[in-house]
C-alpha positions in Angstrom: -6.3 -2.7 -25.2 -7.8 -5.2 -22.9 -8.7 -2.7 -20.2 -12.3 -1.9 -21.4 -15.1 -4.3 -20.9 -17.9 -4.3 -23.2 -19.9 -2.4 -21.0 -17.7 0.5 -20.9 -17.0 0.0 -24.9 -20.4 0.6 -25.0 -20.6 4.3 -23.6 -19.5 7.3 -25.7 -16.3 8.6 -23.6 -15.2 5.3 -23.5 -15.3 4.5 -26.9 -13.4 7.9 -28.1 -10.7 6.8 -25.0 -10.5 3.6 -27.0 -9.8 5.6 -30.5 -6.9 7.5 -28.1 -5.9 4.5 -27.0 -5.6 1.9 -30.4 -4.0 5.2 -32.1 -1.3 5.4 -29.2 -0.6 2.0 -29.8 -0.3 1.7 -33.6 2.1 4.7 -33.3 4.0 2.9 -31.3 3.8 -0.4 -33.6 4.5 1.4 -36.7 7.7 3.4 -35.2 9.5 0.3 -33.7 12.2 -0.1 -36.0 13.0 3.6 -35.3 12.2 3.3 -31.6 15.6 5.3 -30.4 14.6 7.9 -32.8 10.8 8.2 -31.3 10.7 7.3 -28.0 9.8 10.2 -26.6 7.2 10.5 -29.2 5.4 6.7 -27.7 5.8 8.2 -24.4 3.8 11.5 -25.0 1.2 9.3 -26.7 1.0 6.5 -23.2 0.9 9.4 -21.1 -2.1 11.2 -23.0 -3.5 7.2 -22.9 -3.4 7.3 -19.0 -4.5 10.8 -18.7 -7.1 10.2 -20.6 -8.0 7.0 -18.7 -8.1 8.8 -15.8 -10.0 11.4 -16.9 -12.9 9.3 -18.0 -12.9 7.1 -14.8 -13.2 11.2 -13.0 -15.9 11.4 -15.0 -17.9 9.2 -14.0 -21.1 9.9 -12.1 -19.8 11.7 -9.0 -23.1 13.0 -8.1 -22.7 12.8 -3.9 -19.6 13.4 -2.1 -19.7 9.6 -0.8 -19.4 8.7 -4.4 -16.2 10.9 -4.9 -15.2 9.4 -2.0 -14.9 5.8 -3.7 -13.5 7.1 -6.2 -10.7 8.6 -4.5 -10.3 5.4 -2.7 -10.1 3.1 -5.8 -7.3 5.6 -7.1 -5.8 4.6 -3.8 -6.0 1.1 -4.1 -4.9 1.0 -7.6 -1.7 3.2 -6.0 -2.5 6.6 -8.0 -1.6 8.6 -5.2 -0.7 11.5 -6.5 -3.9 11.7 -8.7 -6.3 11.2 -5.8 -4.5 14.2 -4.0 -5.6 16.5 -6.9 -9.4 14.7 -6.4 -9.2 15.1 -3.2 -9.0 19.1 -3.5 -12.0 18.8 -6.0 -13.6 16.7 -3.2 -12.9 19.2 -0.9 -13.7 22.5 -3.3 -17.2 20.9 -4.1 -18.4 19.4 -0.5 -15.8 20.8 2.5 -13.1 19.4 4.1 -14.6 16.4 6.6 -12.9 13.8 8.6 -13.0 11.2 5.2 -11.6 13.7 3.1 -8.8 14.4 5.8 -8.2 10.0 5.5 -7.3 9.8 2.3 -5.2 13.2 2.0 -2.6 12.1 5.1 -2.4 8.4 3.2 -1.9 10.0 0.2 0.8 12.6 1.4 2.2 10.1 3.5 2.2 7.6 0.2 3.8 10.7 -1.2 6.4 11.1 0.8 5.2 14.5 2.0 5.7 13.2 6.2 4.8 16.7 7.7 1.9 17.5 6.2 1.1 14.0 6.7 1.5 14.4 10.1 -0.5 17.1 10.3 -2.7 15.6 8.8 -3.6 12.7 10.8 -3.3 14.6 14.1 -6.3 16.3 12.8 -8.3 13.3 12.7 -7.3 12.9 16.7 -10.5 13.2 19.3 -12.8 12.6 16.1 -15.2 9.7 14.8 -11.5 8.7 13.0 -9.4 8.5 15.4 -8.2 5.3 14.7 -6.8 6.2 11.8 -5.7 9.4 12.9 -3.2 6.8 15.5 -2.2 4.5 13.0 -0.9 6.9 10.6 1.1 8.8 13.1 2.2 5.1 14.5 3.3 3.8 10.9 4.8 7.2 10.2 6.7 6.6 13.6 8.3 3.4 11.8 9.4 4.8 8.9 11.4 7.2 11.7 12.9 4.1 13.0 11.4 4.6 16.5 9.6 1.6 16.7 8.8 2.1 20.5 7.2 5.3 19.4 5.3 3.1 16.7 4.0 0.4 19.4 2.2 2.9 21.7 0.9 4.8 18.6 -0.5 1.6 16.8 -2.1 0.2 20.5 -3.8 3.6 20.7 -5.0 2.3 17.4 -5.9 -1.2 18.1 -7.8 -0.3 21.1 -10.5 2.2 18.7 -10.6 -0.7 16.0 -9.6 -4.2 17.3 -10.5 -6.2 14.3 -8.7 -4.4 11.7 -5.9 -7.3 10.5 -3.9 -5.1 8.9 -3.2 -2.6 12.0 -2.4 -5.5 13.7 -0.1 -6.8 11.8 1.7 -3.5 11.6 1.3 -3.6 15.4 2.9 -7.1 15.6 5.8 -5.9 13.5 6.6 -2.8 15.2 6.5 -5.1 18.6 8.6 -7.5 17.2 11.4 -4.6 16.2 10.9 -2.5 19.9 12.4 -5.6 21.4 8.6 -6.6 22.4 8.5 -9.8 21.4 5.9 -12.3 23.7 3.9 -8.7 23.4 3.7 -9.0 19.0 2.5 -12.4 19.2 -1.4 -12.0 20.1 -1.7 -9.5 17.3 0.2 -11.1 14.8 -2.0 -14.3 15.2 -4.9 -12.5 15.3 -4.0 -10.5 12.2 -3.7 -13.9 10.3 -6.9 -15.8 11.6 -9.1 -12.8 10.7 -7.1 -12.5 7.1 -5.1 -15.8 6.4 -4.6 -14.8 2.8 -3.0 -11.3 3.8 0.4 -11.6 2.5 1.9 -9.0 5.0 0.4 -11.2 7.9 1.8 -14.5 7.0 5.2 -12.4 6.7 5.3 -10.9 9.5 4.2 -14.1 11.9 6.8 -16.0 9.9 9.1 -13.3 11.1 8.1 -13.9 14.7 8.7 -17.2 14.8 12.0 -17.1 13.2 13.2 -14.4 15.8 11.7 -16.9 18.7 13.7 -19.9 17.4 10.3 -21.7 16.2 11.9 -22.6 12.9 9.9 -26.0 12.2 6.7 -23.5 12.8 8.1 -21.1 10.2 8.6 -23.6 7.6 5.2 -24.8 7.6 3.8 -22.0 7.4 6.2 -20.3 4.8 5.4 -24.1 2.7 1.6 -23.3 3.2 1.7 -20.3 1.9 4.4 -21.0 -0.7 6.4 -18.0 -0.1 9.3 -17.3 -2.9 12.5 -18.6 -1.6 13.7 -15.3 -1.8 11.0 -13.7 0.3 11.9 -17.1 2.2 15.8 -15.6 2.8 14.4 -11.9 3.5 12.6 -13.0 6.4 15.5 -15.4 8.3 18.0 -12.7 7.1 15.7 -9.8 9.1 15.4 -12.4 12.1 18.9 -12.7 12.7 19.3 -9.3 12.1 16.9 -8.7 15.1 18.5 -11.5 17.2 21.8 -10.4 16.6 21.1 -6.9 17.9 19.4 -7.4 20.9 20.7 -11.2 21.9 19.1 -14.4 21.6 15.6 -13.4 23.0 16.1 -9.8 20.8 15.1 -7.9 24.1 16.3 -4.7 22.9 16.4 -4.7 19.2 17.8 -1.6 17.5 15.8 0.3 15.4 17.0 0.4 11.6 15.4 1.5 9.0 13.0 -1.1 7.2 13.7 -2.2 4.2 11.8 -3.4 1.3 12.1 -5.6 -2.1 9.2 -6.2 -4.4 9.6 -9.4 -4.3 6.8 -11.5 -6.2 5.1 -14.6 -4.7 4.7 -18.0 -6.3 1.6 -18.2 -8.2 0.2 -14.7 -7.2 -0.5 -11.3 -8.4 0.4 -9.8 -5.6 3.3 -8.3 -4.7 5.8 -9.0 -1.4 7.3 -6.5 0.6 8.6 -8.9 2.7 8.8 -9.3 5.9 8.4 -5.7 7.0 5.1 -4.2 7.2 6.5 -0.4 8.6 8.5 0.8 5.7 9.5 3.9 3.8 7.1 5.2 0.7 7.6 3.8 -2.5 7.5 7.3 -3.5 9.6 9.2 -1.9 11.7 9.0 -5.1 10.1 9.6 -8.5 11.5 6.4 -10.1 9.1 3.1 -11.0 5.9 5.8 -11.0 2.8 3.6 -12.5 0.2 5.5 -14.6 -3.1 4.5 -15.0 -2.1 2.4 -18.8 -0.5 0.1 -16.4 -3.3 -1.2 -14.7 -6.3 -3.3 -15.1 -9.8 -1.0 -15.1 -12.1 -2.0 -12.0 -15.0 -0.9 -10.9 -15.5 1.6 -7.8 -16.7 -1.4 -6.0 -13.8 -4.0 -7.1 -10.5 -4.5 -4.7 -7.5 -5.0 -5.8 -5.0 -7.2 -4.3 -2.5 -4.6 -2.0 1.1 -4.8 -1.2 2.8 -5.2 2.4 1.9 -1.8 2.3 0.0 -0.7 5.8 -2.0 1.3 4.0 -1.2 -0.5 5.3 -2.6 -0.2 2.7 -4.7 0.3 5.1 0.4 1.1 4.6 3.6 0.5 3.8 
């Protein structure tokens, strides 16, 4: 187990999680020529590993409600969404419901799949100190609908609380781009990369534009420079003539289709492409390819992990 550091060895829970944890695995090392027979029994024993992982990380010194609040957020990041919603009601139980707490429930129920409570959700943050957020939600739940017009109005409502956020306006950009509004996703797509050129999601998406407005000597520079896959490459023309075809050559009234998405991995990265589309459905809407907490690295409260095209955007998707 490569998870623990030696500073967590070092404390008491972490070493009995460790004992949990190096048990699991030699049950699973000594039953492997009878793995068909014991499966389920490995599986119990990963899923009291992650529990337990969890459990521990819970544990941890959540003396203030701004601390919990981290925590919640690092389960987010590290794309335990369902985990932070039961946090989230400790959160609330121990401190009240405030506009923070309200955040991260609609991203987690909209991560969730759960789009009307979601909704809710978000709407609640309207005409408050989030408001921003409140907007975006409602504009990227808008995409996954399809009505990308809808989307466009909801994430400029957005964009005009919090103009520097580059992930909002890259989702902004994208659901331009797909309303037909295409000199209109320009600004923010550039501005999205310029104030995050590493942002995976942004260098899609601009790609995308320039694709869709015939710029295609532009596109493969900046696909080389960032050494996109060749199949993230192919997902990206394939989506601009998809838009081009539906509304003409200058896609002035592209149709609204659902987005689609394909985990595609980029050269020489950890991170994950969902590429091009920013506005897409939840990964979870569907309980297949759930990750637990064995499958991830431990960080710290303060660490960030590399995110998806996921407007969570991830702030997303």
């Amino acid at each position: 187990m490569t998870m623990f550091n030696a500073h967590e060895a070092a404390h008491p829970a972490c070493r009995a999680l460790v004992s949990v944890c190096v048990a699991a695995a030699a049950l699973v090392s000594g039953c492997a020529g009878l793995k068909d027979q014991y499966a389920a029994s490995a599986d119990a024993q990963q899923r009291m590993a992650a529990e337990a992982a969890a459990d521990t990380k819970a544990g941890a010194s959540v003396d203030t409600q701004a601390t919990y609040l981290r925590l919640v957020e690092q389960m987010q990041k590290e794309d335990l969404w369902f985990a932070s919603l039961a946090h989230i009601d400790a959160l609330e139980q121990r401190w009240g419901v405030s506009p923070d707490s309200t955040r991260v429930r609609a991203e987690a129920l909209r991560q969730t799949g759960q789009t009307a409570p979601a909704e809710a959700a978000y709407k609640r943050l309207i005409g408050g100190p989030l408001e921003s957020a409140g907007y975006r939600g409602l504009g990227l739940l808008a995409g996954m609908r399809g009505d990308y017009a809808e989307a466009s109005r909801l994430l400029s409502q957005a964009q005009r609380r919090t103009p520097t956020d580059p992930a909002l306006l890259s989702d902004l950009g994208y659901a331009n781009l797909r309303a037909g509004l295409i000199e209109e996703a320009r600004l923010p797509l550039m501005q999205a990369l310029q104030l995050k050129p590493d942002s995976t999601q942004a260098q899609a998406n601009l790609a995308l534009y320039l694709e869709v407005t015939q710029q295609r000597e532009q596109s493969e520079a900046l696909m080389n420079a960032n050494r996109m896959s060749e199949a993230t490459r192919a997902a990206i023309r394939q989506a601009a003539q998809q838009m081009k075809s539906s509304g003409g050559a200058s896609a002035s009234a592209v149709r609204a289709t659902a987005a689609v998405s394909s985990g595609v991995p980029a050269a020489g990265r950890d991170e994950t492409i969902v590429s091009p589309l920013a506005l897409k459905r939840s990964r979870w809407s569907e309980t297949a390819g759930i990750r637990t907490a064995t499958q991830l690295n431990s960080s710290t409260l303060s660490a960030e992990t590399p995110s998806a095209l996921n407007p969570t955007s991830r702030s997303t998707p």
